[in-house]
N, C-alpha and C positions, 0 to 999 in steps of 0.2 A: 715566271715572275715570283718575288720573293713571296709578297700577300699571297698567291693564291696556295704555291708552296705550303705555306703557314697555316693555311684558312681551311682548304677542302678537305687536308687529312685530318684536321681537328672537328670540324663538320663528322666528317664521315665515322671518325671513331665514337663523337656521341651519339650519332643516330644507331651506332651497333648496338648499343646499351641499351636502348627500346626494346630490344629482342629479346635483350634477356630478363625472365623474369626476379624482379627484384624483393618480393616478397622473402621477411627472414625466416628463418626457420623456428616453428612451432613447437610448443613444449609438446613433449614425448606423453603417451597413451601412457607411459608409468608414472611418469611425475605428476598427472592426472589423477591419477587412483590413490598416490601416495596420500599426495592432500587430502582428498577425499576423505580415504581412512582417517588420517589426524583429526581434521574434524568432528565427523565421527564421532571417533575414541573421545576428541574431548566434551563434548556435549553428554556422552554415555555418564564419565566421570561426575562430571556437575548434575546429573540428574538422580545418580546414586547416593553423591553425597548429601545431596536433598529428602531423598526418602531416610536417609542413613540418621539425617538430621530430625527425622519427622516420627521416628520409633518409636521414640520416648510417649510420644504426644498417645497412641494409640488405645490406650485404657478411655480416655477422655476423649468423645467422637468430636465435641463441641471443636474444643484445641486443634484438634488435627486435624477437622474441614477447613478451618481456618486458615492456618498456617498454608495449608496446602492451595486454597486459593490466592492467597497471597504470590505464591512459588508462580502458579500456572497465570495471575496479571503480569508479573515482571516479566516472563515470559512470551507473553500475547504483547506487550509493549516491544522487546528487541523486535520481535516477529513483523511489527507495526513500520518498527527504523527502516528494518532489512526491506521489504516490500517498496519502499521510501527511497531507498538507495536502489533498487533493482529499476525503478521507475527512474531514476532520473540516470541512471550508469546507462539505459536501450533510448532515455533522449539523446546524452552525447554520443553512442555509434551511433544514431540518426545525424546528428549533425556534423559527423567524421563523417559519415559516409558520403553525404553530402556534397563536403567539402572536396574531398579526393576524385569525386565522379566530375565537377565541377575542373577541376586539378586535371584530370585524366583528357578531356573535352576540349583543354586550352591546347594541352602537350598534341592532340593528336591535329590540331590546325598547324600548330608549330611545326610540328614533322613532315605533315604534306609542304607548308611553305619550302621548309628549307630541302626538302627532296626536288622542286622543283631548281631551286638555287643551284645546288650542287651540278644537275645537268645541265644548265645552264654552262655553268662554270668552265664544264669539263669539252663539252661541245665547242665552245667557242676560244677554250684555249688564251694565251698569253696577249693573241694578234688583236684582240677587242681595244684592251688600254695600249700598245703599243703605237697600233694605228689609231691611235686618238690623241696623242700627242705626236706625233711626227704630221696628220693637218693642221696643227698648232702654225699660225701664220706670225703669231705676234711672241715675245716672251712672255706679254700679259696674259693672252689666248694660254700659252703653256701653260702657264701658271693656274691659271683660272682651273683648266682640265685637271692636273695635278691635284687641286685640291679637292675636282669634284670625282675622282679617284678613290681619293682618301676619304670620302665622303661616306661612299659605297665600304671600303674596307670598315670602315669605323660603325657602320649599319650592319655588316653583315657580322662582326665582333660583339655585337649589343646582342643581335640575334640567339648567338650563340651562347651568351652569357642568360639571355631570361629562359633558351631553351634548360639551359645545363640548370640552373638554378629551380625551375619549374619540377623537373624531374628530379631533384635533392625534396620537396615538396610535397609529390607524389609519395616517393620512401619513407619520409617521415610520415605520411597519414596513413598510409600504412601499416607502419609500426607502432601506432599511436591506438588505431584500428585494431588492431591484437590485442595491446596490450589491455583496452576497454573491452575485450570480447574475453580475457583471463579473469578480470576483476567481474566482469560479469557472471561468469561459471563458480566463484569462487563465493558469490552475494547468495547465487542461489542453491549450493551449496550446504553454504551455512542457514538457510533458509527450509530446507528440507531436514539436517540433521536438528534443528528448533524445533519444529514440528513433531520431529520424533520423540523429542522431550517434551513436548503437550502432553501429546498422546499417551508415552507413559506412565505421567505423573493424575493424566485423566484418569487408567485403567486400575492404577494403586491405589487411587480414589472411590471405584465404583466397587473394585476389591471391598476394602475396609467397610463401606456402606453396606453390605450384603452381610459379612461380618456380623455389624452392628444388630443385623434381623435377628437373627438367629439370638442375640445376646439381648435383646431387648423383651422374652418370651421369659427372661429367670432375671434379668436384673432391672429395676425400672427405674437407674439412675439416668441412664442413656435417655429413655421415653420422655424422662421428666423434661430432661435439659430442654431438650428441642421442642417440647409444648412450652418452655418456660422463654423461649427464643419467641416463639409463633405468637403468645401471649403479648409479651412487651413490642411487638411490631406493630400487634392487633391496636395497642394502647396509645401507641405514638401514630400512627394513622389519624385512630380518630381525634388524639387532642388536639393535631393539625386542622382536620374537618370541622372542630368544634372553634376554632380559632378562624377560622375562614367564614364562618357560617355568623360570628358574635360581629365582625366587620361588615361583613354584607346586612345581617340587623340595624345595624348602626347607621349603614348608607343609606339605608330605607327611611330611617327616621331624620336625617339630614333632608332626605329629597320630599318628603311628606312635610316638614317644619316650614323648605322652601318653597312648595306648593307645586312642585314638580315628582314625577313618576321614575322610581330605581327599575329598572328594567334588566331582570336575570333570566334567564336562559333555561329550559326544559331541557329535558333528555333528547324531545320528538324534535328539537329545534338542531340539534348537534349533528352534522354530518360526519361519519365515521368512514373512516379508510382501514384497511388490513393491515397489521403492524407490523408480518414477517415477507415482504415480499418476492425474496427466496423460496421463499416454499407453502402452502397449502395444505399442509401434511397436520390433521389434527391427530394425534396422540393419545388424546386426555380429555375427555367433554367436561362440561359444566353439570356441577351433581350431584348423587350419586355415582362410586366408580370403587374397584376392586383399589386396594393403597399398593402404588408403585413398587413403597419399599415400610416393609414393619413402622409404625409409628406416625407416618406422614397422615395426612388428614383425608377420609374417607367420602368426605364430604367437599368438592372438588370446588373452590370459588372462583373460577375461570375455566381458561383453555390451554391446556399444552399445545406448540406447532413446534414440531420437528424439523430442527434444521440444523446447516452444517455449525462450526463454532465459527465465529466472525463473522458470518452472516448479518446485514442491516437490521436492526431495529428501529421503527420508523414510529413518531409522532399518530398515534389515530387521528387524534384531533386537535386542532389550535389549542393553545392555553400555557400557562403556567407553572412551571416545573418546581413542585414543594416537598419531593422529596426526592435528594440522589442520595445513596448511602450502601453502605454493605451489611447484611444481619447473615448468622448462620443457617437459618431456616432458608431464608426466600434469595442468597447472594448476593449479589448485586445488582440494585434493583432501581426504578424510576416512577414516582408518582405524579399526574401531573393534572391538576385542576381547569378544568373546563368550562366552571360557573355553574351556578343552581343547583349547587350539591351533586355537579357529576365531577368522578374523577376516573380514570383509568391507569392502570399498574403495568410495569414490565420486569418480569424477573427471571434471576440466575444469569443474566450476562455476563460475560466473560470481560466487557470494557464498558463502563460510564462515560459519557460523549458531552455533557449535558449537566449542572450544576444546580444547585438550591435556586432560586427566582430569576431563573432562563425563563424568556420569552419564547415558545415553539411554535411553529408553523406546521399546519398539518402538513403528515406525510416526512417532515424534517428526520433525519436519521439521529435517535437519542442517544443510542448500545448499541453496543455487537453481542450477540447469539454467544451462550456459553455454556456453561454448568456449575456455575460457582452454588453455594450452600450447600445445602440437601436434596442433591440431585447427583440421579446415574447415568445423565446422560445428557447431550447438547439439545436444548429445547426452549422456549421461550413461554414461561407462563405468561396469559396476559387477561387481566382483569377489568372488570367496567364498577363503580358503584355508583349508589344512587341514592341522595338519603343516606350517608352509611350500611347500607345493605350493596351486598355482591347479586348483579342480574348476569343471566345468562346472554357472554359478549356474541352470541350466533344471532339473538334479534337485532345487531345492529352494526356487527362487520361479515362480510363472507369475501374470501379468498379473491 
């Protein structure tokens, strides 16, 4: 019969096509490396001509920590995008993948059904519709059979058409599949060759700081800057604390006028959490302590914890964020008021999270882990005061 003519060999030649695999062909292990290299090279460039740009600055420490912190946030920001994009480029293969497995599940019901069709087909040959229309009694009865004939042809036509279509389906998620698995290697990547430029412009940084020792023993213009940096932090601190402290007077005499009690907060009232939760790695006690690098202060107002760069820095305690800011001494840094004259400090981070009169929640992530100011190395100072006086933060956080 002419249908079946038509139908089974069309069947049959798309079921061959399941056999074979249709995955396209992957870029080559050269054109891999090639990129690669590009990259690379071009991050090499941008981070030479950054130091290349930062030369000049070197007589003057203040200038060139600066500058150079600047270099290594815009940098920790792409690093931020790219991590951003690498997270959401393994959501969509998650949901390609998905989709194709889903794609693949339909195809492989479709291919039993119509495997069984075909045998059908072939076993029973022309003589099924022939003799169904030769018992045909009436022209109507023919008629009626005829079109429920055409019924079956025009079902097993659809068949054919969601199989063929299903499997166009399949190939495209497929290739769709690759191509988010390219853009994937190519995010992280440039995510690695980033990092490499951290880390370089980290190490030409802890260079020059070592530098500065040896130069600050015969010249004490260096020494001076950076006590005159420590000073003016020291100065803005407290007019902040003396401004905080003139309002909470104020509330007291409101609430004493109204015949009611201001009610402020002790130290022993404040529950404290560990601020680096990556790590536990103290560095640097409260103290007394031999000075890190020439010049830095001997007399230690907190704790260093060691940790990697981007590492969480986390809220100790509920309260009120009154200082976010960057200074050359202490990088970039976070204050945050707690009530009753307590506040707690975090510094040299690498990213500010967190703004002038942020509400925190303990525990809240404020910065990330960095080295910015006058530091040789990724670490989180972090500070408790009390009264304007620095207590040792080991009475009241442990890891």
């Amino acid at each position: 019969m002419k249908y079946k003519k038509l139908i089974v060999p069309g069947l049959a030649a798309v079921l061959s096509l399941s056999m074979t695999f249709s995955a396209g062909a992957t870029k080559s292990g050269l054109d891999s490396a090639k990129k690669k290299k590009i990259t690379l090279e071009g991050e090499k460039k941008k981070t030479e001509a950054v130091l290349k740009n930062l030369e000049s600055l070197k007589s003057d420490a203040a200038a060139y920590v600066k500058k150079l912190d600047a270099s290594l946030e815009s940098i920790n920001d792409e690093l931020d995008s790219l991590n951003s994009g690498i997270l959401e480029k393994e959501q969509q293969i998650a949901d390609t993948s998905s989709a194709l497995e889903e794609a693949k599940q339909i195809e492989k019901g479709q291919y039993e059904s119509m495997k069984l069709r075909i045998k059908y087909m072939y076993e029973k040959g022309d003589s099924t519709y022939v003799d169904l229309l030769m018992e045909s009694g009436t022209l109507s009865e023919l008629l009626n059979k005829a079109e429920y004939i055409g019924k079956i042809s025009e079902y097993d036509r659809k068949m054919l058409d969601a199989y063929a279509k299903n499997k166009e389906t399949i190939s495209e998620k497929e290739e769709a599949l690759k191509a988010e698995h390219s853009e994937l290697m190519e995010l992280q990547e440039a995510t690695k060759a980033k990092q490499s430029s951290a880390e370089e412009l980290l190490a030409a940084k802890q260079r020059e700081l070592k530098n500065y020792e040896d130069q600050i023993d015969t010249a004490q213009g260096q020494l001076s800057e950076y006590e005159k940096d420590i000073e003016a932090q020291e100065n803005s601190i407290k007019a902040i604390e003396a401004e905080i402290k003139k309002k909470e007077e104020e509330a007291k005499k409101k609430a004493a006028a109204a015949g009611t009690t201001y009610k402020t907060k002790n130290i022993g009232e404040i529950s404290f959490t560990w601020p680096c939760p990556s790590s536990s790695r103290i560095t640097s006690g409260f103290g007394g302590r031999s000075s890190p690098t020439k010049g830095a202060s001997s007399n230690h107002k907190g704790i260093d914890i060691g940790a990697s760069s981007g590492s969480a820095i986390t809220a100790a305690a509920a309260g009120e964020v009154v200082t976010s800011t960057y200074s050359y001494s202490a990088g970039n840094y976070v204050m945050i008021n707690h009530g009753g004259g307590v506040y707690t400090v975090y510094m040299h981070a690498s990213k500010l999270l967190v703004s002038k009169g942020d509400t925190v929640k303990k525990g809240q992530t404020i910065a990330k882990v960095g080295s910015t100011g006058y530091s040789t190395g990724p670490h989180l100072h972090f500070g408790i005061r009390v009264n304007g006086t620095y207590v040792n933060p080991r009475q009241y956080v442990s890891p």
